[in-house]
C-alpha positions in Angstrom: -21.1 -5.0 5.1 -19.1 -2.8 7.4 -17.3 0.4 5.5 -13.9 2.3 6.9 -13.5 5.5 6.3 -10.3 6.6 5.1 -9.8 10.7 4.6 -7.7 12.4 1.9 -4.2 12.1 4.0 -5.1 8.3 4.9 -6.2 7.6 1.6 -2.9 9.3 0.0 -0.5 7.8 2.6 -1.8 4.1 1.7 -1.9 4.8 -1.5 2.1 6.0 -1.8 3.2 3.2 0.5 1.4 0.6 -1.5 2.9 2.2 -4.8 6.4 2.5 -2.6 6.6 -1.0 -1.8 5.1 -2.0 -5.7 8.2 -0.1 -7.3 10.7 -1.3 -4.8 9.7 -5.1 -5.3 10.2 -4.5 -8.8 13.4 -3.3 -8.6 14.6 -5.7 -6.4 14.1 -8.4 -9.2 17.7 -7.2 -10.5 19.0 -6.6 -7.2 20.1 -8.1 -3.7 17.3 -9.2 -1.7 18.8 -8.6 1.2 19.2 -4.7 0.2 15.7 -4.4 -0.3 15.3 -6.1 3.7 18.3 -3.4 4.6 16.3 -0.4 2.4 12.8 -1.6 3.9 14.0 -0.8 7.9 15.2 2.0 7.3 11.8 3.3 5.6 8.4 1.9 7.0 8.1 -1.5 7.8 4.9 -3.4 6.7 3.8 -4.2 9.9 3.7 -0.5 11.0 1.2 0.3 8.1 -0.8 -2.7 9.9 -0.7 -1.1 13.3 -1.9 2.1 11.8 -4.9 0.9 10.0 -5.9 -1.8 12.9 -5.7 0.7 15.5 -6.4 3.7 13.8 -9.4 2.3 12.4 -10.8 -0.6 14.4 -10.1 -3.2 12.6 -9.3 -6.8 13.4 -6.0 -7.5 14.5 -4.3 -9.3 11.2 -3.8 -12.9 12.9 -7.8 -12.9 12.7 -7.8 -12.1 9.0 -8.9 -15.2 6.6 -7.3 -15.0 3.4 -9.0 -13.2 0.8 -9.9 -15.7 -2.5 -10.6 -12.6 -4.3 -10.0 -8.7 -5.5 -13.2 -6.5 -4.5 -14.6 -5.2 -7.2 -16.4 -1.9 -7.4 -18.1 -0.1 -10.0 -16.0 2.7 -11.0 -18.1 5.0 -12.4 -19.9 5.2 -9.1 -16.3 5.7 -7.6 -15.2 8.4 -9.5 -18.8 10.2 -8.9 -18.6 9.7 -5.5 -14.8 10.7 -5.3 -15.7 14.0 -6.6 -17.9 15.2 -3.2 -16.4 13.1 -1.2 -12.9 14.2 0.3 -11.3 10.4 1.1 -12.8 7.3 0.7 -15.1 4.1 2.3 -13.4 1.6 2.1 -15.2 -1.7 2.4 -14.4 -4.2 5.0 -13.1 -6.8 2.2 -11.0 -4.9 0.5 -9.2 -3.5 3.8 -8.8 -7.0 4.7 -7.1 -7.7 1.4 -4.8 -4.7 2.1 -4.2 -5.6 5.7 -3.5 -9.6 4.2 -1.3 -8.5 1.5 1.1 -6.5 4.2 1.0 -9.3 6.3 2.6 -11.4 4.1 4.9 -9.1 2.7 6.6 -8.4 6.5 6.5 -12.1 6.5 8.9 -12.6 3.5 11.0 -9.4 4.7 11.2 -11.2 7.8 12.1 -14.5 6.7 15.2 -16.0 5.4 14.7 -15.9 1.8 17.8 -14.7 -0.1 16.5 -13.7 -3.6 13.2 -12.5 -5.5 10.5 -15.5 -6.3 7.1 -16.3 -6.9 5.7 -15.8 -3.8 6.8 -12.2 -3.6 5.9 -11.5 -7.1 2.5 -12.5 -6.6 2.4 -10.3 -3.8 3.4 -7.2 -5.7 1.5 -7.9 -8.8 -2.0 -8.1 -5.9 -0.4 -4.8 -4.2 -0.4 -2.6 -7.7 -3.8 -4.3 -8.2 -5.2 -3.1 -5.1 -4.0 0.4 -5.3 -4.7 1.0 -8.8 -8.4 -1.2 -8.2 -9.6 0.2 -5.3 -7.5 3.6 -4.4 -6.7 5.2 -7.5 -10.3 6.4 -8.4 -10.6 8.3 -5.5 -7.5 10.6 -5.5 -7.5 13.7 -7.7 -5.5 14.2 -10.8 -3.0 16.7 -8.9 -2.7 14.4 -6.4 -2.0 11.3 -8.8 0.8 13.3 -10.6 2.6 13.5 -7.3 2.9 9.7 -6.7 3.9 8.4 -9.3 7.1 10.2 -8.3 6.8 8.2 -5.4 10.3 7.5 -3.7 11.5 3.5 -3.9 14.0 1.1 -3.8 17.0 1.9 -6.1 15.5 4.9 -7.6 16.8 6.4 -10.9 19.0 9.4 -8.9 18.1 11.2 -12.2 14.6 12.1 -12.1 12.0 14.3 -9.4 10.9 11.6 -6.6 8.5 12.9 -3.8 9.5 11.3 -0.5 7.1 8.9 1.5 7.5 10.9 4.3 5.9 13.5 2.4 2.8 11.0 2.9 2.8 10.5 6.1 -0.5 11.3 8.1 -0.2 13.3 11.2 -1.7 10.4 13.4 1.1 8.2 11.9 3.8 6.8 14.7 7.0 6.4 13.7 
């Protein structure tokens, strides 16, 4: 099975924009939906993540992509191990389909006319936190980990630290 290789700053900046857009859905539950579309263009758009990791990496464009019946599993013990000497992460072809599917179909419902929270989007966010927490987490150090959880998001509490996304954001990255 074909691997990707994501380094520390690709690694972090999927990992903060995956935990961004987690923590934003959430909020939105008890919010406007069409805030969260306003919020969302004026931050990264879904679809720009997808350009990045197609091009930046190779990998199918998305309207290739089956749907994934399934969350990768990985042993994690092997993960952490290998997270220790390794600076980044290989990311199997699978589960950077999942990543690349889950986007997908979050642009979709930020692009269509839906006017409040439902199912489908939940369902998306509850496979995002998954993912991240699954298949990401393992491989970023403690230090590192502290940092995003303060990740910026939709209707942040204007009381407490946040760290920015842009803060994130890989050097490759287009804006």
């Amino acid at each position: 099975m074909k691997q990707i290789s994501l380094d520390n700053e690709k690694l972090l900046f999927l990992y903060a924009y995956l935990r961004h857009v987690d923590l934003s859905l959430d909020r939105s539950r008890w919010d406007c939906w069409i805030d969260l579309k306003r919020y969302f263009k004026g931050k990264i758009m879904p679809i720009k993540v997808i350009r990045y990791l197609t091009e930046g990496l190779g990998f199918p464009e998305v309207s290739e992509l089956d749907k994934p019946d399934f969350l990768p599993k990985r042993n994690v013990f092997i993960k952490v191990i290998k997270s220790i000497f390794i600076n980044g992460l290989k990311l199997e072809a699978d589960e950077l389909n999942l990543c690349l599917y889950l986007l997908k179909n979050l642009e979709e419902r930020l692009n269509s006319d839906i006017t409040k929270y439902n199912l489908e989007v939940e369902k998306i966010r509850i496979e995002i936190a998954k993912f991240y927490t699954h298949i990401l987490q393992f491989a970023i150090s403690r230090k590192d980990q502290n940092r995003l959880m303060k990740i910026e998001h939709f209707n942040s509490n204007v009381n407490i630290e946040i760290v920015e996304i842009e803060d994130f954001i890989p050097s490759d990255f287009k804006i």
